[in-house]
C-alpha positions as CSV (number, residue, x, y, z in Angstrom):
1,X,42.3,135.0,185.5
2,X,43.6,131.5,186.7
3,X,41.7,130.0,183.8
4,X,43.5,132.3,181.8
5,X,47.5,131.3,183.3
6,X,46.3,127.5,182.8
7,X,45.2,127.7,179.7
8,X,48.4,129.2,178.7
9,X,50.5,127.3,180.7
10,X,48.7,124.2,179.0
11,X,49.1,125.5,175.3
12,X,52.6,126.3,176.0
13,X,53.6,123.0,177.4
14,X,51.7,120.9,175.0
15,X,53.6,123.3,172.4
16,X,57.1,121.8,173.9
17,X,55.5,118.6,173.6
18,X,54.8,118.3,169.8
19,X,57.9,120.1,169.1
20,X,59.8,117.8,171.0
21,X,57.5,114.4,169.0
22,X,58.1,116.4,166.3
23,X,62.2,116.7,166.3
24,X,62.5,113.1,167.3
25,X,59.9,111.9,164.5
26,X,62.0,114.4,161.6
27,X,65.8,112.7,163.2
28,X,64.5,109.2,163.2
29,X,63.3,109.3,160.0
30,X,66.0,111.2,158.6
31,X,68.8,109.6,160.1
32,X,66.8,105.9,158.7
33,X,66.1,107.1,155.1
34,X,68.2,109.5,153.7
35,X,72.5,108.6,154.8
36,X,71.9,105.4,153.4
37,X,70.0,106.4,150.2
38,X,71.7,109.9,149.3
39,X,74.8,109.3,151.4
40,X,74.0,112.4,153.7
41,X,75.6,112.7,157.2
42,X,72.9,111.9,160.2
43,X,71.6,114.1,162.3
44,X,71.5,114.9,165.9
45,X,68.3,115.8,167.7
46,X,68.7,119.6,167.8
47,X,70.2,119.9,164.4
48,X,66.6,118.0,163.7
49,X,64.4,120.7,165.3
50,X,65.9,123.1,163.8
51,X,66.1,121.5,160.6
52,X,61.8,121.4,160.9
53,X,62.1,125.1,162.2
54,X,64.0,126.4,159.1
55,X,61.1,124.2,157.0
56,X,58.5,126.0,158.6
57,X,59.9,129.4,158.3
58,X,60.3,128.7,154.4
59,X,57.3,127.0,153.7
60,X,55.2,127.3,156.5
61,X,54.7,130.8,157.0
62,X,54.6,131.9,160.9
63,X,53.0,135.1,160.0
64,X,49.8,133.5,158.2
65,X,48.8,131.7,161.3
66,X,48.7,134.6,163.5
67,X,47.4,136.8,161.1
68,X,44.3,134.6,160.3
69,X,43.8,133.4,164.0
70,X,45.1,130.0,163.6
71,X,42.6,128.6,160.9
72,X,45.3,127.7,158.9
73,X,43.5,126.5,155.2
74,X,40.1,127.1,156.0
75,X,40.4,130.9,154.2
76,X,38.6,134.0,155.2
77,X,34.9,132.7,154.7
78,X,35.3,130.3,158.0
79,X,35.7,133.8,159.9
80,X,33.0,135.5,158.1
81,X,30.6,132.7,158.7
82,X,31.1,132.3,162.4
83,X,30.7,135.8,163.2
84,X,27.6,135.6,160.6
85,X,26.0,133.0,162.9
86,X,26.6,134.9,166.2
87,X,25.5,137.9,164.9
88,X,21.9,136.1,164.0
89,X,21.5,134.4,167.1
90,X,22.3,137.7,168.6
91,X,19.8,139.2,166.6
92,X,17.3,137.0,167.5
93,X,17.5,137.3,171.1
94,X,14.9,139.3,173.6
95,X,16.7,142.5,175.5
96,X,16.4,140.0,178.4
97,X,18.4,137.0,176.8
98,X,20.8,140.0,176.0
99,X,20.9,141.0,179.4
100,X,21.3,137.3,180.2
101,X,24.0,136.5,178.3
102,X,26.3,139.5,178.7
103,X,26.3,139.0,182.4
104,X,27.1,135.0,182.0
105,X,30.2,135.9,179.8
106,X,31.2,139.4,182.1
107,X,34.2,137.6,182.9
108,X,35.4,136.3,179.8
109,X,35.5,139.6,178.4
110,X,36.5,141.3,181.1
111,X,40.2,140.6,180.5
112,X,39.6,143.7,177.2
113,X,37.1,146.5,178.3
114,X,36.2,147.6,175.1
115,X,34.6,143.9,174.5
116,X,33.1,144.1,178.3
117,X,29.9,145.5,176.5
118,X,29.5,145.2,172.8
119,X,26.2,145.5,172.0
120,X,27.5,148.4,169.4
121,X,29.1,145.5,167.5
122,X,25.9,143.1,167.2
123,X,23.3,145.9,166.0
124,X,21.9,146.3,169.2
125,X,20.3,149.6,170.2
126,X,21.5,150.0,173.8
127,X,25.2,150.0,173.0
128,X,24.7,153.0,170.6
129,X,25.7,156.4,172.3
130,X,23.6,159.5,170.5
131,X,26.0,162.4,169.2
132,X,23.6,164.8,169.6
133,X,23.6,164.4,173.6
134,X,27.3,164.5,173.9
C-alpha cells in the first residue's frame, strides 16, 4: 500500500513539474515570438498555463487518454497484443508456475479482489466454478 501512495505521490508531483516546464516554455516563447511579429500583448505565466490547458482541451482530448489507458497514438492493437502475449505465456505455464506466479503478485492485485485470482480470465481450468454444483 505504501508503494501504492508513492507511486502516486510521485506521478502527481512530477505532473506539477512538467506543467510548471511546460507554462514557462509556452510564455517564453510566446512572449519572444509572437508581440513582436503579430503585435499581440505578452503574456503572464498563468495566463500561459492556461493558454496550454485550453489547447489541450481543444485539441488534445483529456478523455482519449483515460479512455485508452494512456497509450496515446499507439491505437487499440498495442492493447490487444500485450494482453495476447500474457495470455500465451500464461498458457504455457505448468499449474505449479501458476501457483507460483499468483502468489508472487498476491499483493499487487490485492488492492481489486476480483483480480486477486484470475485464472477464469487466462483459460485456466481452476478458476472456472461448475453451474451444475451451485
Amino acid at each position: 500500500m505504501k508503494n501504492i501512495i508513492k507511486f502516486r505521490v510521485t506521478g502527481f508531483l512530477t505532473m506539477l513539474a512538467a506543467i510548471a516546464a511546460f507554462g514557462v516554455a509556452a510564455m517564453l516563447l510566446w512572449n519572444a515570438l509572437l508581440p513582436q511579429i503579430f503585435s499581440l500583448p505578452a503574456l503572464t505565466y498563468w495566463q500561459a498555463v492556461g493558454l496550454m490547458l485550453l489547447a489541450r482541451i481543444l485539441f488534445g482530448g483529456l478523455v482519449h487518454d483515460m479512455a485508452h489507458g494512456g497509450h496515446r497514438g499507439r491505437g487499440d492493437g498495442y492493447m490487444l497484443s500485450q494482453r495476447n502475449k500474457l495470455r500465451e505465456k500464461w498458457m504455457n505455464m505448468s499449474a505449479e508456475e501458476r501457483k507460483e506466479f499468483m502468489e508472487k503478485e498476491k499483493d499487487f492485485f490485492k488492492f481489486h479482489k476480483d483480480f486477486s485470482r484470475f485464472d477464469h480470465f487466462f483459460g485456466g481450468d481452476e478458476g472456472k466454478k461448475d453451474d451444475k454444483n451451485e
